[in-house]
C-alpha positions in Angstrom: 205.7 113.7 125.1 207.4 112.0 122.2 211.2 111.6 120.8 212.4 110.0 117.8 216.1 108.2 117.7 218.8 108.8 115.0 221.1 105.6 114.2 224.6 106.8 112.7 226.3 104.5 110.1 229.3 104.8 112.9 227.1 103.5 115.6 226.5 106.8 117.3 222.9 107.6 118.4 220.7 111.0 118.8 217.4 111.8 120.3 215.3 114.9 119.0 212.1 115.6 121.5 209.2 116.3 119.3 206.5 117.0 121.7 207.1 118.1 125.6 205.6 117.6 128.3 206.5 114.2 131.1 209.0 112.3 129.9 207.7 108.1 129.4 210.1 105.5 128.1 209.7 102.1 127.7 212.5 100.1 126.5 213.8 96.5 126.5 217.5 97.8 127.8 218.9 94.8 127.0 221.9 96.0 125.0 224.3 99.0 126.2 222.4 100.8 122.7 219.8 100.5 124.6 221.2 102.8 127.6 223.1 105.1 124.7 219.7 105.7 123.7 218.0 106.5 126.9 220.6 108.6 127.8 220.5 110.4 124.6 216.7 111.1 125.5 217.2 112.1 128.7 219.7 114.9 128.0 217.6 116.2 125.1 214.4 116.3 127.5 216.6 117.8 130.3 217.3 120.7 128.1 213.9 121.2 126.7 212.5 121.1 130.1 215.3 122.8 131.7 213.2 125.5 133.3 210.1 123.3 133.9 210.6 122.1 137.3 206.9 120.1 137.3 207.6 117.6 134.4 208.6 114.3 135.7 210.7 111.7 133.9 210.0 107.9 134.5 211.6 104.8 132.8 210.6 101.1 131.9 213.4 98.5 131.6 211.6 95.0 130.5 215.1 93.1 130.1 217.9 94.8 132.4 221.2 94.4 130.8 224.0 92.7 133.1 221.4 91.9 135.8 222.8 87.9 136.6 226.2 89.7 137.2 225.2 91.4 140.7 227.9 90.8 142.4 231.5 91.0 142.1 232.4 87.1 141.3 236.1 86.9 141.8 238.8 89.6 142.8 240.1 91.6 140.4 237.1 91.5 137.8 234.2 94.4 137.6 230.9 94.8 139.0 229.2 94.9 135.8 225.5 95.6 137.3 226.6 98.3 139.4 228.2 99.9 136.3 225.0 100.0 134.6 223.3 101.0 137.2 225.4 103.7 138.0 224.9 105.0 134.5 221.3 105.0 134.9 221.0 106.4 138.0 223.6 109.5 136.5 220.1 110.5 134.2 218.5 111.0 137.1 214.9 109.5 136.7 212.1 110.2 139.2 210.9 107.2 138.4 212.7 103.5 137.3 210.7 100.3 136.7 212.5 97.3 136.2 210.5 94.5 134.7 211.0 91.1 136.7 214.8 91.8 138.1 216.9 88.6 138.6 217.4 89.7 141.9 216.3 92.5 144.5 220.3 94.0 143.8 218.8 95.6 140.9 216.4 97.4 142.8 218.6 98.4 145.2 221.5 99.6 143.0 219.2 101.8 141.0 217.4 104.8 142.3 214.0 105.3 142.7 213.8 102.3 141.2 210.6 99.7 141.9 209.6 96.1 140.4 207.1 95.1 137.6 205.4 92.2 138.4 205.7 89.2 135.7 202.7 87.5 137.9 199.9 88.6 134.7 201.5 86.6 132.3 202.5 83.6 134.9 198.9 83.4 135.3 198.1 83.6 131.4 200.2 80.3 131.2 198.7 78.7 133.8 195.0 79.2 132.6 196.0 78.6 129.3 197.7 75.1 130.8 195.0 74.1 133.4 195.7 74.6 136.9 199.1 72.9 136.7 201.3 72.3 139.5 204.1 75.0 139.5 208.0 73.7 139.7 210.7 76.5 141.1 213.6 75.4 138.8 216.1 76.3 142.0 216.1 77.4 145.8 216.9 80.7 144.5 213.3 80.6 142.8 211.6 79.3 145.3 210.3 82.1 147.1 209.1 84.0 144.3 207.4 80.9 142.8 206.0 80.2 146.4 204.2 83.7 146.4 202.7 82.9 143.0 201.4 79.5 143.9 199.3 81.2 146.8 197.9 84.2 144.3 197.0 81.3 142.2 196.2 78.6 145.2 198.1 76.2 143.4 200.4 73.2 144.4 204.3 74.0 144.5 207.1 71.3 143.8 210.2 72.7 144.7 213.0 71.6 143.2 217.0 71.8 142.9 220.1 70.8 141.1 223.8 69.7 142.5 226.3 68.7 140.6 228.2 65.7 141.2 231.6 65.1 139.5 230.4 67.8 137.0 227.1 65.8 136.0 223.8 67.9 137.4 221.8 65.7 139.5 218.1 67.0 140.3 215.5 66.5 143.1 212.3 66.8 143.3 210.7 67.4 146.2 207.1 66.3 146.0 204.6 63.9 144.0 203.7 65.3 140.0 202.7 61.8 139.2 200.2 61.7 135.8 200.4 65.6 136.6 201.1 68.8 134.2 204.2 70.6 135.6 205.0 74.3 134.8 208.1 75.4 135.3 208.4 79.1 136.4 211.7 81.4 136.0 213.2 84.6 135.2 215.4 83.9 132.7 216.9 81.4 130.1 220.1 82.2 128.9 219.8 78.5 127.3 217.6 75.5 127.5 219.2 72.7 129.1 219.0 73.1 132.4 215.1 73.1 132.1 215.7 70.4 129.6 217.2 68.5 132.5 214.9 69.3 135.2 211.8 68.5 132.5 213.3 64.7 132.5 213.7 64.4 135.4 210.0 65.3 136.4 208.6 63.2 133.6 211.0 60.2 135.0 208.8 61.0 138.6 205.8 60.8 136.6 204.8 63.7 135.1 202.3 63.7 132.6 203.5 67.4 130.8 205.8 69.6 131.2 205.4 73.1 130.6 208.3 76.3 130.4 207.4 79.5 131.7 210.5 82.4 131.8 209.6 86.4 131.6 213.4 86.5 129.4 213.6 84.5 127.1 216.9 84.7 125.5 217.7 81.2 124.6 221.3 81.8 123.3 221.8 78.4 122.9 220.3 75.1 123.8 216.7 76.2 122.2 216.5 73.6 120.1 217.3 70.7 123.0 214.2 71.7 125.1 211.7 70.5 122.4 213.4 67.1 124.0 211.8 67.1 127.1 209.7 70.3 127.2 206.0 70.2 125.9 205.8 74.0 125.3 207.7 77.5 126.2 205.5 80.7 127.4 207.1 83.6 127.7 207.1 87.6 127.1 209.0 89.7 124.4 211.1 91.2 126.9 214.3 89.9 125.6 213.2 89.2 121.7 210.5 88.3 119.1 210.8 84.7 119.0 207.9 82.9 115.9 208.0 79.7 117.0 204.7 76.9 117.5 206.9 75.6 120.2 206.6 79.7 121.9 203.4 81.1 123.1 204.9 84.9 123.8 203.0 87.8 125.7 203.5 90.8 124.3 205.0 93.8 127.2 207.0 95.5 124.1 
């Protein structure tokens, strides 16, 4: 099956299917174009396939929109992930992967929807590093970090951040002396709280420091990682970033 998207001058966008058969999209879905578009696909396939009940439709999301906002975070404001998910789950896929969600919410919100593992490219940073010990930036990381470290039977650090009259204070809870760290998350909106963390395991000893993040967004605070941070892996998910500071796997 393939499709080919129209861009108005007024914003507005089409989809034309140009071959049938089972519908296949992979998308980064990290704008609300982005969901225009794959709902503009999905009603043109509907109606070409309208009386083929066989066809399936499946989608790939590498870089959910609104997936850090999974909950309702103070009374009165909207659920922005179930929003979005609601949308999707109106275009009734048979089939939704979502590329490294920020948390199992996502999955749960969506229907049919199942997790693509970021592990492959984890592991391309770590052979590319050496067999380095792996950091989870935060408790919330820690479990998914822990999982890697046993596929890759390597040492975990965990670490996590406070803040103490507004000032982040970090701990590190084990030994990285005259060690490379790597540093493994989801997603960086911006750089300094890996910038942060990166000092404070080089204060403990650390010989390098290394970034890992599947979304690499890096709104802001790119430029104060190259401070502490040796060097960033991540994928395309979010962007193209060309950059000898960036190593970037390619899933787009």
């Amino acid at each position: 099956m393939s499709y080919e998207i129209k861009k108005f001058k007024d914003g507005q966008v089409a989809a034309k299917i140009i071959e049938e058969g089972d519908l296949d999209i992979h998308i980064r879905g990290n704008s609300y174009e982005d969901l225009f578009a794959i709902a503009a696909i999905k009603e043109a396939w509907d109606a070409a396939h309208s009386l083929n009940k066989t066809s399936t439709a499946r989608l790939t999301i590498y870089c959910l929109i609104g997936q850090r906002s999974d909950r309702r975070f103070n009374a009165n404001e909207s659920f922005d992930l179930k929003v979005i998910a609601n949308f999707i789950n109106a275009m009734n896929f048979d089939k939704v992967e979502i590329f490294h969600p920020h948390s199992a919410i996502s999955l749960a919100l969506i229907k049919n929807a199942q997790k693509r593992s970021h592990f492959p490219y984890v592991k391309k940073a770590f052979d590319a590093i050496g067999t380095p010990v792996l950091v989870s930036p935060d408790a919330g990381a820690y479990k998914t970090t822990h999982e890697i470290a046993e596929k890759l039977n390597a040492d975990l650090v965990p670490s996590n951040k406070v803040r103490v009259n507004g000032a982040p204070q970090i701990s590190i809870q084990g030994d990285v002396t005259k060690k490379d760290c790597l540093i493994v998350d989801d997603l960086a909106d911006g750089g300094r709280t890996f910038k942060f963390l990166a000092e404070a395991l080089k204060e403990q000893g650390a010989s390098k420091v290394f970034l890992y993040v599947t979304h690499a967004q890096f709104n802001y605070g790119f430029d104060e990682l190259k401070e502490t941070i040796n060097h960033v892996y991540c994928t395309n998910s979010y962007k193209d970033i060309e950059s000898e500071f960036v190593t970037q796997f390619k899933v787009i």
